[in-house]
C-alpha positions in Angstrom: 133.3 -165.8 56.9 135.4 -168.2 59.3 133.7 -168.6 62.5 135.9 -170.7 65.1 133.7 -173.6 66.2 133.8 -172.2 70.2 131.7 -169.2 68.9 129.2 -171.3 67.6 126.2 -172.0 69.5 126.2 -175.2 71.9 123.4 -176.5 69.8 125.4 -176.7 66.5 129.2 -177.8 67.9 130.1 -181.4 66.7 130.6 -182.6 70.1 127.5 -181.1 72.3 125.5 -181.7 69.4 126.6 -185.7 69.7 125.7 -185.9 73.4 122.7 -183.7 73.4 121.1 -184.8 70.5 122.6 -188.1 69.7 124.6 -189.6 66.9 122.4 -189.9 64.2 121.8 -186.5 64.1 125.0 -185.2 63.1 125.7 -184.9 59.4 128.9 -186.8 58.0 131.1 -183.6 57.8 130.3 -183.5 61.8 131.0 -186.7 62.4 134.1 -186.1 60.7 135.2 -183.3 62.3 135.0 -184.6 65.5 137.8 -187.4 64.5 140.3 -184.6 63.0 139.7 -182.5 66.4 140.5 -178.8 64.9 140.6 -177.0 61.8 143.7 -174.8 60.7 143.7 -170.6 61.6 141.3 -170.0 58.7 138.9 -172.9 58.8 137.2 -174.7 61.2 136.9 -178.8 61.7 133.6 -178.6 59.9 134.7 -177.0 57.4 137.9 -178.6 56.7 135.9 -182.1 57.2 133.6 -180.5 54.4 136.2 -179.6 52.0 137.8 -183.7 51.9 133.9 -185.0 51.6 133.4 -183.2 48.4 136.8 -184.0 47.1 135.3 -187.7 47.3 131.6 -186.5 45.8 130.4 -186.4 49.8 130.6 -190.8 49.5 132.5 -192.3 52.4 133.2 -195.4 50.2 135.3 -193.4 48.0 136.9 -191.2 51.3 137.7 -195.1 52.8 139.8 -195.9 49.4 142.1 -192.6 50.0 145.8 -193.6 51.2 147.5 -192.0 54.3 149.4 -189.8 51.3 146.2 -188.3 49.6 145.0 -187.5 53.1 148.2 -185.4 54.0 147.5 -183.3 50.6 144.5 -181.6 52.5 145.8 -178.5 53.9 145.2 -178.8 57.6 146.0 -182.5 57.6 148.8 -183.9 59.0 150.0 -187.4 59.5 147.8 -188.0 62.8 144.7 -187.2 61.6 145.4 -189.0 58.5 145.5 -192.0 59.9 142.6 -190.8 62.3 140.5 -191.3 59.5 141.6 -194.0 58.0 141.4 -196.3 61.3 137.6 -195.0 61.4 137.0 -195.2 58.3 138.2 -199.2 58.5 136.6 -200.0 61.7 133.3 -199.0 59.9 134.2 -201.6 57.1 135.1 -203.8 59.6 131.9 -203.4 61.3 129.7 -204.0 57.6 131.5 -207.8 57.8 130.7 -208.5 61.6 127.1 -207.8 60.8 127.0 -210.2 57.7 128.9 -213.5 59.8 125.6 -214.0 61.4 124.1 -214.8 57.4 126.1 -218.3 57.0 123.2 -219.8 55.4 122.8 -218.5 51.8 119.6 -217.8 51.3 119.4 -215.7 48.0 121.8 -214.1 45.6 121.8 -211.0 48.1 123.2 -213.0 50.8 126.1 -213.4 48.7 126.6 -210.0 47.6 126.3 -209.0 51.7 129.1 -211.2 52.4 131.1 -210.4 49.7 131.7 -206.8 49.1 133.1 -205.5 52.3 135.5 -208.0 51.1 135.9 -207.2 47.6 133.7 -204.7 46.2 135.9 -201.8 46.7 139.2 -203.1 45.4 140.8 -201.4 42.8 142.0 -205.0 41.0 140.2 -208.2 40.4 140.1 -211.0 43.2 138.2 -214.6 42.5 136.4 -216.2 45.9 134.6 -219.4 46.4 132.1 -219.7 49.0 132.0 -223.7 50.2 128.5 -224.8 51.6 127.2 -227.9 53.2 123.9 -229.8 52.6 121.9 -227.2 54.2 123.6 -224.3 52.0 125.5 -222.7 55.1 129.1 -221.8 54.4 131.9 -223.8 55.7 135.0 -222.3 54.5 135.3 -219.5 51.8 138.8 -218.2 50.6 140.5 -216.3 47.3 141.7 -218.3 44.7 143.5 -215.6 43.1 144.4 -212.0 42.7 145.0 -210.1 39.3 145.4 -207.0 37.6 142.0 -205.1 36.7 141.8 -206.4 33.4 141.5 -210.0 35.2 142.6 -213.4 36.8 143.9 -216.4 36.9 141.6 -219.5 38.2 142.9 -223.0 38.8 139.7 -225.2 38.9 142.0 -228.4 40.7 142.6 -225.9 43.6 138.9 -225.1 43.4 137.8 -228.8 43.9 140.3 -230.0 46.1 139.4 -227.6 48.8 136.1 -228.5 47.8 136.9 -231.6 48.9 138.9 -231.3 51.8 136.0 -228.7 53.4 133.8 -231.5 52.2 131.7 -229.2 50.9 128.2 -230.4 48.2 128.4 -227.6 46.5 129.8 -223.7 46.1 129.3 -220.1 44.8 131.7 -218.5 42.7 132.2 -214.7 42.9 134.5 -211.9 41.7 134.5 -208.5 41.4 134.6 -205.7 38.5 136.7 -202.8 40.2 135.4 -200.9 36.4 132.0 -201.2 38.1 130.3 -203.0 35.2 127.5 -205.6 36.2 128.2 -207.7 32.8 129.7 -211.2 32.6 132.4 -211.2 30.2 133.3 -214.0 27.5 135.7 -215.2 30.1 133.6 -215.3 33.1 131.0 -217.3 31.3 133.5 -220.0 30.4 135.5 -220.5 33.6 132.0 -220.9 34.8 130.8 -223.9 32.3 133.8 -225.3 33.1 133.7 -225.3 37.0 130.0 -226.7 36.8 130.9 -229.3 34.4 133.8 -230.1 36.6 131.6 -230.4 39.5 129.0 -232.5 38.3 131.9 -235.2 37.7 132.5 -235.0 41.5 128.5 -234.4 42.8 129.8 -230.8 44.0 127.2 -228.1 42.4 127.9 -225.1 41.4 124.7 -222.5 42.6 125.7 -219.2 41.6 128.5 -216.9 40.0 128.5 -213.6 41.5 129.7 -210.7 40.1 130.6 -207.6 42.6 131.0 -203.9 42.5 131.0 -201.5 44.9 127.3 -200.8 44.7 125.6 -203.8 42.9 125.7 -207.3 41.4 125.1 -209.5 39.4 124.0 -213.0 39.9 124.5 -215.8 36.9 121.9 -217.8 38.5 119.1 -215.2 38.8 120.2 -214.1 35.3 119.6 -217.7 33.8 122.9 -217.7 32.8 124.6 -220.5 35.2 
């Protein structure tokens, strides 16, 4: 039965619950609840907030991929809180890539995979990214080399190695993602990645790694033995 949330006891409203018993404590539905404000004449905030988290199997990641438009289908959504959401939804993204700028200095395969997916790992098509590090394996410069449709992209190894060469970098880490979610390096990847190391070696720039994102994993060609 629909309870408005200003029956509820202080204890369990999204907003008193915040400042008496802190953030951490409120579950996800609360915490979004409290950005859509109210709930429509039959359903609370809560519930409302509820409803939307189990259209995206209760994962945030999957909420944060849903357009302004898919938002607005909710009943009890309208444009503003659309967008609410969404902002929120991409500061907290923001705020995963702010924690990694402190890890310049690649340190393992994880490092990689830290930096990366904020950026990549949740696309719906493929993106190709080199990472360009200095003697002491700290990133100088890193940028995308090219976009593509899901099925794949387009690398230009010249481009690769004369930014290479203008960042001055000694050596770099490939990386790409799989929006299909499969940790598996195709035919394809394997080549373009013989052919960037065998490239490199001509110039004394090393290639460490290949790694391939998703939105929950990776895969790393060098830990794999396959580089």
């Amino acid at each position: 039965m629909y309870t408005p949330i200003s029956q509820w006891a202080e204890d369990d409203r999204p907003r008193e619950k915040f400042l008496l018993k802190g953030k951490t404590a409120l579950s996800d539905a609360e915490l979004l609840a409290i950005l859509l404000g109210s709930g429509s004449r039959n359903e609370s905030a809560v519930q409302l907030a509820q409803r939307i988290l189990a259209h995206s199997q209760n994962n945030l990641n999957t909420l944060g991929k849903q357009t302004i438009t898919q938002l607005m289908e909710f009943r009890g959504i309208g444009e503003a809180k659309a967008i609410t959401v969404a902002a929120a939804l991409e500061l907290g993204r923001r705020r995963r890539m702010e924690e990694v700028k402190d890890k310049v200095k690649i340190t393992s395969s994880k490092t990689v995979f830290d930096i990366m997916q904020p950026l990549i790992g949740e696309l719906a098509h493929e993106e190709f990214w080199v990472l360009y590090l200095n003697n002491s394996n700290k990133i100088i410069h890193k940028a995308v080399l090219s976009k593509g449709g899901i099925t794949g992209t387009v690398v230009d190894i010249r481009l690769i190695f004369k930014s290479a060469l203008e960042n001055q970098a000694t050596s770099l880490i490939l990386s790409h993602n799989h929006p299909s979610g499969k940790l598996q390096a195709s035919e394809a990847d394997l080549a373009i990645t013989q052919r960037l190391k065998i490239a490199g070696q001509h110039l004394d720039i090393l290639v460490l790694d290949h790694v391939i994102i998703t939105e929950t994993g990776y895969l790393s060609f060098a830990d794999e033995g396959i580089l």
